[in-house]
MOPAC internal coordinates of N, CA, C and O (Angstrom, degrees):
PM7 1SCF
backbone

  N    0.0000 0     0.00 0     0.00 0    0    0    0
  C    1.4495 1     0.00 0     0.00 0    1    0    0
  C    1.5210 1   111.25 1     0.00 0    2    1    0
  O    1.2310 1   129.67 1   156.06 1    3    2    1
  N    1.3873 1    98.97 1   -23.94 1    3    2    1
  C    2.0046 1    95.01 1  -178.76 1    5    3    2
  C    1.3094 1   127.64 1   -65.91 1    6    5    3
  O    1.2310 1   126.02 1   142.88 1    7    6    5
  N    1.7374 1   106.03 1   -37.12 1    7    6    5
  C    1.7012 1   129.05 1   148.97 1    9    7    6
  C    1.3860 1    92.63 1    -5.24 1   10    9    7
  O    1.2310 1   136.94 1    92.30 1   11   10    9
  N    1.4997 1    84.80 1   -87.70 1   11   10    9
  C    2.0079 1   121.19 1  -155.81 1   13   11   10
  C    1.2785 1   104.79 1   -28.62 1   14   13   11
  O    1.2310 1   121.60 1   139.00 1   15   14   13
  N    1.3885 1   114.55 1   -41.00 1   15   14   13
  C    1.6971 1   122.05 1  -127.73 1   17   15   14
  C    1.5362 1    85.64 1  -101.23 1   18   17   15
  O    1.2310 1   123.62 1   148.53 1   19   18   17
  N    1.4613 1   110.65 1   -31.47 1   19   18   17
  C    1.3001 1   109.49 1  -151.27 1   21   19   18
  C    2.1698 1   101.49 1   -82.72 1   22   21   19
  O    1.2310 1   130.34 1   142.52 1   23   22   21
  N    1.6051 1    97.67 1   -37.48 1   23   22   21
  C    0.9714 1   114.08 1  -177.80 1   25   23   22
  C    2.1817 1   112.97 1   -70.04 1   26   25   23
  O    1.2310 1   130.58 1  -179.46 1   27   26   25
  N    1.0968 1    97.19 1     0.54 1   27   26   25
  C    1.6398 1   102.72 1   169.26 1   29   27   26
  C    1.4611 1   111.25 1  -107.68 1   30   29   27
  O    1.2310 1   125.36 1   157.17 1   31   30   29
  N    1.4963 1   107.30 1   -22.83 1   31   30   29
  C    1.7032 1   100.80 1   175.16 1   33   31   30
  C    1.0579 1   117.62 1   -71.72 1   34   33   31
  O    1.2310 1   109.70 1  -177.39 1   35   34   33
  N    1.1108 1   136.93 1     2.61 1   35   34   33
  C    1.7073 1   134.76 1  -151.73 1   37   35   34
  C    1.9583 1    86.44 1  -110.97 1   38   37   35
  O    1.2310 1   122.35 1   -37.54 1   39   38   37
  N    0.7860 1   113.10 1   142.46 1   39   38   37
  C    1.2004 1   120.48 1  -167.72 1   41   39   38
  C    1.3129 1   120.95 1   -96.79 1   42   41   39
  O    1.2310 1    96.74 1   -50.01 1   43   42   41
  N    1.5548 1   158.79 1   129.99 1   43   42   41
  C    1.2727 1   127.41 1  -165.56 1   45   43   42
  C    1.6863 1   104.59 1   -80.33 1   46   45   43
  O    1.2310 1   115.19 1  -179.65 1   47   46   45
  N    1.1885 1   126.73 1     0.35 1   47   46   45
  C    1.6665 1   121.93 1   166.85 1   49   47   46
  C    1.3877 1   101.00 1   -50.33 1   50   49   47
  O    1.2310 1   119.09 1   132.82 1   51   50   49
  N    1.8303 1   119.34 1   -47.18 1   51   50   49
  C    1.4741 1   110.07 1  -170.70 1   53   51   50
  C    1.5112 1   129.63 1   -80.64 1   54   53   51
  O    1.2310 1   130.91 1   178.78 1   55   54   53
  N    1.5124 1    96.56 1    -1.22 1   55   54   53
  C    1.2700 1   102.33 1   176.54 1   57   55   54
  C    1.7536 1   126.12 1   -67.61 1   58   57   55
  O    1.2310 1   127.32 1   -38.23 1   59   58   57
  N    1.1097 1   103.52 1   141.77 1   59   58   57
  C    1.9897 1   102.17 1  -177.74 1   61   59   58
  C    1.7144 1    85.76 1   -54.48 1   62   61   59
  O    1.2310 1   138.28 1   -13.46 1   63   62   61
  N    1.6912 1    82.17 1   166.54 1   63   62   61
  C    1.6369 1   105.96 1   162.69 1   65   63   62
  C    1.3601 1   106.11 1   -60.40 1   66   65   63
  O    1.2310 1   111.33 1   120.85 1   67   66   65
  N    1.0699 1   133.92 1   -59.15 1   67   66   65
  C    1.6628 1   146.42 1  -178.44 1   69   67   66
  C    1.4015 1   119.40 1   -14.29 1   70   69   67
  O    1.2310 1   135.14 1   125.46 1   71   70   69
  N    1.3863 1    88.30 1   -54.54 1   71   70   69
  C    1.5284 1   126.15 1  -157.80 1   73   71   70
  C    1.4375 1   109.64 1   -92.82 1   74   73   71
  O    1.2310 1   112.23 1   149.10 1   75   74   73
  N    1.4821 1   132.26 1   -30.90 1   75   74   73
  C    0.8997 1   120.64 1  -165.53 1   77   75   74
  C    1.8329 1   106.41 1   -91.88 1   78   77   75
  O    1.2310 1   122.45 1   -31.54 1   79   78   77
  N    1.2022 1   112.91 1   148.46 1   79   78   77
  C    1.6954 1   111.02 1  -178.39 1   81   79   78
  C    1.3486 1   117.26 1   -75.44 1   82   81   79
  O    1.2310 1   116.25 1   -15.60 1   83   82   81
  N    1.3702 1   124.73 1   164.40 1   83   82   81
  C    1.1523 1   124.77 1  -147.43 1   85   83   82
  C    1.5127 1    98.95 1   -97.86 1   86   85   83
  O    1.2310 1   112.29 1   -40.57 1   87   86   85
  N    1.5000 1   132.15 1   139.43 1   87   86   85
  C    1.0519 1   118.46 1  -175.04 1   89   87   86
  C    1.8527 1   120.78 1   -78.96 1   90   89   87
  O    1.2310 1   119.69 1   -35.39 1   91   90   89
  N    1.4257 1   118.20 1   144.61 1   91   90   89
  C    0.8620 1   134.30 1  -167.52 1   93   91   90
  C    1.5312 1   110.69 1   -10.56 1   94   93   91
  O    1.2310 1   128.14 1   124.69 1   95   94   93
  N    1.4465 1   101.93 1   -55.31 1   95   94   93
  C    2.5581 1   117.02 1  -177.51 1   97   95   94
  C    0.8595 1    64.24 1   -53.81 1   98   97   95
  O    1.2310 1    85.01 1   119.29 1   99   98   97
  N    1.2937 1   171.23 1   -60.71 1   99   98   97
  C    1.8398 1   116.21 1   -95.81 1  101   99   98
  C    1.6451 1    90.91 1  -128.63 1  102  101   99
  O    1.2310 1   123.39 1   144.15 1  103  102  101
  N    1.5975 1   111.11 1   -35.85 1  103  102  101
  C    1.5438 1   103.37 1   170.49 1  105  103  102
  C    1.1108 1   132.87 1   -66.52 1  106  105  103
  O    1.2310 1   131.16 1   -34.71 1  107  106  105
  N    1.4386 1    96.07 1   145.29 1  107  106  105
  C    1.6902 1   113.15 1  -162.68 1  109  107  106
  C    1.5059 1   123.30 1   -49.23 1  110  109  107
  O    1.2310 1   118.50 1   -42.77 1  111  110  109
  N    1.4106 1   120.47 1   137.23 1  111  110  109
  C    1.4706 1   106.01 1  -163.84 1  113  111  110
  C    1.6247 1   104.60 1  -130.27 1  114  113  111
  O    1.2310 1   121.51 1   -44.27 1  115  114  113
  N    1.6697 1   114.71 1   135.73 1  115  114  113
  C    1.1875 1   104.85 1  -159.53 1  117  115  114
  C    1.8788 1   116.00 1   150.18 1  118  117  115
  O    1.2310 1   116.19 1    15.38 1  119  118  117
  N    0.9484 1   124.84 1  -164.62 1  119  118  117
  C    1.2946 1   118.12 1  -158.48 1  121  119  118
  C    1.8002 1    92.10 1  -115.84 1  122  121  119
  O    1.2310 1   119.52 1   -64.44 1  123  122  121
  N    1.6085 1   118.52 1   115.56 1  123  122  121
  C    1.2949 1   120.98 1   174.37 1  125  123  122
  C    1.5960 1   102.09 1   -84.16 1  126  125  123
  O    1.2310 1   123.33 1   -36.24 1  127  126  125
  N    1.5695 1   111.23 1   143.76 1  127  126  125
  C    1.3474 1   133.27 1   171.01 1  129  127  126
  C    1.7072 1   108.80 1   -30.84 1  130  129  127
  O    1.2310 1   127.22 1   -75.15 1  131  130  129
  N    0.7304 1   103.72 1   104.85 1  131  130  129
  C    1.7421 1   105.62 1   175.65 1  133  131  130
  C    1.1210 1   126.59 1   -56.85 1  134  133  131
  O    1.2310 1   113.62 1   167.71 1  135  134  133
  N    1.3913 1   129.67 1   -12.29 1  135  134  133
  C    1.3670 1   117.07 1   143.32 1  137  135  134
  C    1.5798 1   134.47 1   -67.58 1  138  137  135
  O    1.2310 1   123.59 1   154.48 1  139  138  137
  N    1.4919 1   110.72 1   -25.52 1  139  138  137
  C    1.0809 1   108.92 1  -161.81 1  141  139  138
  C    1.5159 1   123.95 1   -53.17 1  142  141  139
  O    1.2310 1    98.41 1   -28.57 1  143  142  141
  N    0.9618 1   156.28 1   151.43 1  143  142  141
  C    1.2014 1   149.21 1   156.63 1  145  143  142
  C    1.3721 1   107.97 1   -70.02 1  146  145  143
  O    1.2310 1   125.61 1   -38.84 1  147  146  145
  N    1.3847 1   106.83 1   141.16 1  147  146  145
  C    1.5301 1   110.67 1   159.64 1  149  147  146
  C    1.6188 1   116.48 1  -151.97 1  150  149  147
  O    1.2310 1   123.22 1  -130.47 1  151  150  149
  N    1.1902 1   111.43 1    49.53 1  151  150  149
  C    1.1668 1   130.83 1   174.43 1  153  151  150
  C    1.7282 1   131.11 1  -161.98 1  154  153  151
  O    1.2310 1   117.37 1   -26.82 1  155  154  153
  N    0.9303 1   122.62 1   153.18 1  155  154  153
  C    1.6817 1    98.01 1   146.39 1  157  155  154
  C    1.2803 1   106.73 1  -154.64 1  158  157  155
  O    1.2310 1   123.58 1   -31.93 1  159  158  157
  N    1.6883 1   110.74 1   148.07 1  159  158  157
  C    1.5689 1    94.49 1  -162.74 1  161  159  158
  C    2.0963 1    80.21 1  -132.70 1  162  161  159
  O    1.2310 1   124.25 1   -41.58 1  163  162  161
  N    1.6588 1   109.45 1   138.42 1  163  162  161
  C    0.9878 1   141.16 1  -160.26 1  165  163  162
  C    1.7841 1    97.00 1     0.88 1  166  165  163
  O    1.2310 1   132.71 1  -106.24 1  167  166  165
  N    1.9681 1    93.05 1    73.76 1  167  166  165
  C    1.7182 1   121.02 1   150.50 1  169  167  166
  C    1.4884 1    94.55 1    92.59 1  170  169  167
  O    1.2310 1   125.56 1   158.77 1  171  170  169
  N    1.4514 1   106.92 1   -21.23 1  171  170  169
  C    1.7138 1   103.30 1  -175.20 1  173  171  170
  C    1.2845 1   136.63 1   -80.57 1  174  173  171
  O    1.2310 1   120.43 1   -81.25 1  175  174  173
  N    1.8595 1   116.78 1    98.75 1  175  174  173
  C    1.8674 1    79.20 1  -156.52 1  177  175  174
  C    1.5421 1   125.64 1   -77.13 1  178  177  175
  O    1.2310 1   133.97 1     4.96 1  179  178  177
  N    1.0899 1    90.60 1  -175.04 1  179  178  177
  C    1.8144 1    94.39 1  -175.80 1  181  179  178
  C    1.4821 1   112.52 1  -117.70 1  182  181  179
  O    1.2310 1   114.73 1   -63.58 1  183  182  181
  N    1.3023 1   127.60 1   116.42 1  183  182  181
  C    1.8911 1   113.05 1  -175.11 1  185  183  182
  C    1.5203 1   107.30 1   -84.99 1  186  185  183
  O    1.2310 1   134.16 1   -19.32 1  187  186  185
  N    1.4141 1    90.23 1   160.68 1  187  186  185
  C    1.4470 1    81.82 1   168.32 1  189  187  186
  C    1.9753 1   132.42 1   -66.65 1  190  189  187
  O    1.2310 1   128.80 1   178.19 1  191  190  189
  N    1.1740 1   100.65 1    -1.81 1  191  190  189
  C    1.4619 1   118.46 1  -164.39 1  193  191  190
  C    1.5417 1    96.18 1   -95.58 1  194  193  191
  O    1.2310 1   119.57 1   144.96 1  195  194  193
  N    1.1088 1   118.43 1   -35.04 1  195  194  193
  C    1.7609 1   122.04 1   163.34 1  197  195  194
  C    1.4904 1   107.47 1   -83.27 1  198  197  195
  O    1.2310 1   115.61 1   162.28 1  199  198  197
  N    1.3154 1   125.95 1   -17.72 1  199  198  197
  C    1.7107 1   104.44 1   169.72 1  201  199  198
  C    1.9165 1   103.62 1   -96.72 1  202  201  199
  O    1.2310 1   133.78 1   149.87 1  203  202  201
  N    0.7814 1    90.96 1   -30.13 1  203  202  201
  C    2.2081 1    83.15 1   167.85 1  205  203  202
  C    1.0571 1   116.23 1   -62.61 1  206  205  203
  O    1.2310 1   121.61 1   149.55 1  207  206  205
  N    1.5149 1   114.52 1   -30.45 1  207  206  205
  C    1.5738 1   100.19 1  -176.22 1  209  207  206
  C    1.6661 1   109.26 1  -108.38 1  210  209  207
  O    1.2310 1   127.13 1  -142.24 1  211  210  209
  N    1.3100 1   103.89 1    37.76 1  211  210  209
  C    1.2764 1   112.21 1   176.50 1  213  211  210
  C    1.5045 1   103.69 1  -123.65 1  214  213  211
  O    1.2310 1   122.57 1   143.60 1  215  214  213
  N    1.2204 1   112.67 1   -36.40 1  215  214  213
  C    1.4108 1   123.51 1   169.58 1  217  215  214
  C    1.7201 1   115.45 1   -76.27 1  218  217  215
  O    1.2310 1   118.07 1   159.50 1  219  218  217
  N    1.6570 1   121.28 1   -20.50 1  219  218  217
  C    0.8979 1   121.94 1  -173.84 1  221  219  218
  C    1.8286 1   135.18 1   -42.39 1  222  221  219
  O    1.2310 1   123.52 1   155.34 1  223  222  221
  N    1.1404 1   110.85 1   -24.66 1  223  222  221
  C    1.4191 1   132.92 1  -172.97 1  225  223  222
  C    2.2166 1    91.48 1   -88.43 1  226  225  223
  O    1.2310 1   126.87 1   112.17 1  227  226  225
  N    1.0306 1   104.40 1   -67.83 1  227  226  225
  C    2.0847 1    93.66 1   168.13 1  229  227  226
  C    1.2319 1   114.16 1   -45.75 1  230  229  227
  O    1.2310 1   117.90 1   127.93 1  231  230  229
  N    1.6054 1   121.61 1   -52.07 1  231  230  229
  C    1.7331 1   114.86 1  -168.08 1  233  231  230
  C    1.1581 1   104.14 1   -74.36 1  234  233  231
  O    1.2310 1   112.00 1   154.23 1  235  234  233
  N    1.4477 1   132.69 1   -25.77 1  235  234  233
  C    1.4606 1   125.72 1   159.24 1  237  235  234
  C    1.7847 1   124.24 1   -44.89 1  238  237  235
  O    1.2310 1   129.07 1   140.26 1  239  238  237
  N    1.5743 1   100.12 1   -39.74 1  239  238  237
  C    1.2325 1    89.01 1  -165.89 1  241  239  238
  C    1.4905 1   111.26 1   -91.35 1  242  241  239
  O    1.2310 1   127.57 1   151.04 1  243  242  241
  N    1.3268 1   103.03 1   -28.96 1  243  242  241
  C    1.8457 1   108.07 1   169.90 1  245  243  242
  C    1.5722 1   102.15 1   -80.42 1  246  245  243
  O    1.2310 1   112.81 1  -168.97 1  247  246  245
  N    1.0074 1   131.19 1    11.03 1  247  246  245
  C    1.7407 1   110.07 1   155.71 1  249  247  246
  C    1.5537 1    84.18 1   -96.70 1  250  249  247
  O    1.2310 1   104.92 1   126.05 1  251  250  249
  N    0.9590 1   145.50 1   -53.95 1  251  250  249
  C    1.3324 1   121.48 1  -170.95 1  253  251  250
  C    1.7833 1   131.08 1   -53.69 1  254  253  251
  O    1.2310 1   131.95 1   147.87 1  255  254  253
  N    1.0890 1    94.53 1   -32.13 1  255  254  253
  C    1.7152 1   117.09 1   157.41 1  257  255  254
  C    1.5694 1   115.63 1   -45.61 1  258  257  255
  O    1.2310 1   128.40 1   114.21 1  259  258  257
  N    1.0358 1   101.43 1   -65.79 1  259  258  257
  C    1.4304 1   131.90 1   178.86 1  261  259  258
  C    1.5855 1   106.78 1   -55.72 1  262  261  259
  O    1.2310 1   113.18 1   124.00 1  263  262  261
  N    1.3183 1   130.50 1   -56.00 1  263  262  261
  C    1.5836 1   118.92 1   166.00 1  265  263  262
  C    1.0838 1   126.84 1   -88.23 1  266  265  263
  O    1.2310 1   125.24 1  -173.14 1  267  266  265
  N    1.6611 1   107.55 1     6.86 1  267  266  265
  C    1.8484 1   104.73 1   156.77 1  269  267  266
  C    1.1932 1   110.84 1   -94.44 1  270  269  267
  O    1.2310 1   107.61 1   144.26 1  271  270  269
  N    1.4079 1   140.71 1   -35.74 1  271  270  269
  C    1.3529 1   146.56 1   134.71 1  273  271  270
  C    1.9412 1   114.70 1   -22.33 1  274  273  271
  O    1.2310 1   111.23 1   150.00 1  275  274  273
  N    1.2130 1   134.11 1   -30.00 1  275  274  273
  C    1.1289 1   105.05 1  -168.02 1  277  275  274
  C    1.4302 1    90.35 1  -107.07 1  278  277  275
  O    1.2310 1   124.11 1   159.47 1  279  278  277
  N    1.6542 1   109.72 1   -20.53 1  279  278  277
  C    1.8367 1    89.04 1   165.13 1  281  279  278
  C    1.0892 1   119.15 1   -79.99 1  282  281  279
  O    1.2310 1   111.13 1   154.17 1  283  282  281
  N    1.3173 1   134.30 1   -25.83 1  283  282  281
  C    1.6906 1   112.47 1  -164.89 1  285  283  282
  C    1.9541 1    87.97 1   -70.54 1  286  285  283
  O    1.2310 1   115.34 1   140.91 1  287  286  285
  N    1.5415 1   126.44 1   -39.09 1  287  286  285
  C    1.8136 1   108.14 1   164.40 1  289  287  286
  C    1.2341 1   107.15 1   -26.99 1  290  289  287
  O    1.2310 1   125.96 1   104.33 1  291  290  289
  N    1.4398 1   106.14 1   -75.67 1  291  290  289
  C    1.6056 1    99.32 1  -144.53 1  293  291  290
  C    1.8446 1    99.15 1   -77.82 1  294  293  291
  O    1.2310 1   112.79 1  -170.95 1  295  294  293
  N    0.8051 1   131.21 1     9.05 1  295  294  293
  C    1.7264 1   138.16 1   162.87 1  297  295  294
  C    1.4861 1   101.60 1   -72.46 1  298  297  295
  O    1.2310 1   127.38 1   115.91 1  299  298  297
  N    1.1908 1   103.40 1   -64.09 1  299  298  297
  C    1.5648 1   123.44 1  -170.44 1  301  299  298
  C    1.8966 1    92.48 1   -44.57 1  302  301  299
  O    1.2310 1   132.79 1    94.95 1  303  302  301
  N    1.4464 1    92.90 1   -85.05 1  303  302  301
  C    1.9787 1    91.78 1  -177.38 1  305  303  302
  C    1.2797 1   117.32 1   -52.35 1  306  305  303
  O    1.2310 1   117.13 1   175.50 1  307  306  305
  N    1.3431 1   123.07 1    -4.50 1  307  306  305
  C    1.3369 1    93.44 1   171.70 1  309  307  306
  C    1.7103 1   126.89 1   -92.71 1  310  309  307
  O    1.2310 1   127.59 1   173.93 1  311  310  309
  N    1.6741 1   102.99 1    -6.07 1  311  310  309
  C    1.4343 1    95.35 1   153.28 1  313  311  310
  C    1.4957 1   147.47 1  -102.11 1  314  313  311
  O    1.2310 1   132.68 1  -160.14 1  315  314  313
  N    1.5015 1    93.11 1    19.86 1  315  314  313
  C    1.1576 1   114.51 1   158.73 1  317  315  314
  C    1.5344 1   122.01 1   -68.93 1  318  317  315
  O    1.2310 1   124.20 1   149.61 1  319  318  317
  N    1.2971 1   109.54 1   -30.39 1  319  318  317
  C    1.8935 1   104.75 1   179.02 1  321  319  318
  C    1.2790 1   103.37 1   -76.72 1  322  321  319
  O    1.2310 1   120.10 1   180.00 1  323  322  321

């Protein structure tokens, strides 16, 4: 547990530039390789192609959110000119 303990005190202020992750704007946005793993849950991994299509039924509905949202914007500005 001292590992653990020790490895949460360190603050990410002290972390190098290198090291520290990129903040949310800046990370990459887009469809990861479907094999990749990006998980593993007790030793098992998980790809990303099994967590999209587990999530698939939410990202459906917030992309739909998302292009009724960017028209009522661009509705909105356009009677502003």
């Amino acid at each position: 547990m001292r590992k653990y303990s020790a490895v949460l005190a360190r603050s990410p202020s002290s972390w190098s530039p290198a090291s520290r992750p990129a903040p949310p704007s800046r990370r990459p946005i887009g469809k990861l390789d479907p094999k990749m793993v990006v998980a593993k849950v007790s030793g098992k991994p998980i790809t990303a192609g099994e967590l999209d299509e587990k999530i698939k039924p939410e990202l459906r509905k917030l992309e739909a959110q998302y292009q009724e949202r960017l028209h009522e914007l661009r509705k909105g500005s356009a009677r502003l000119e």
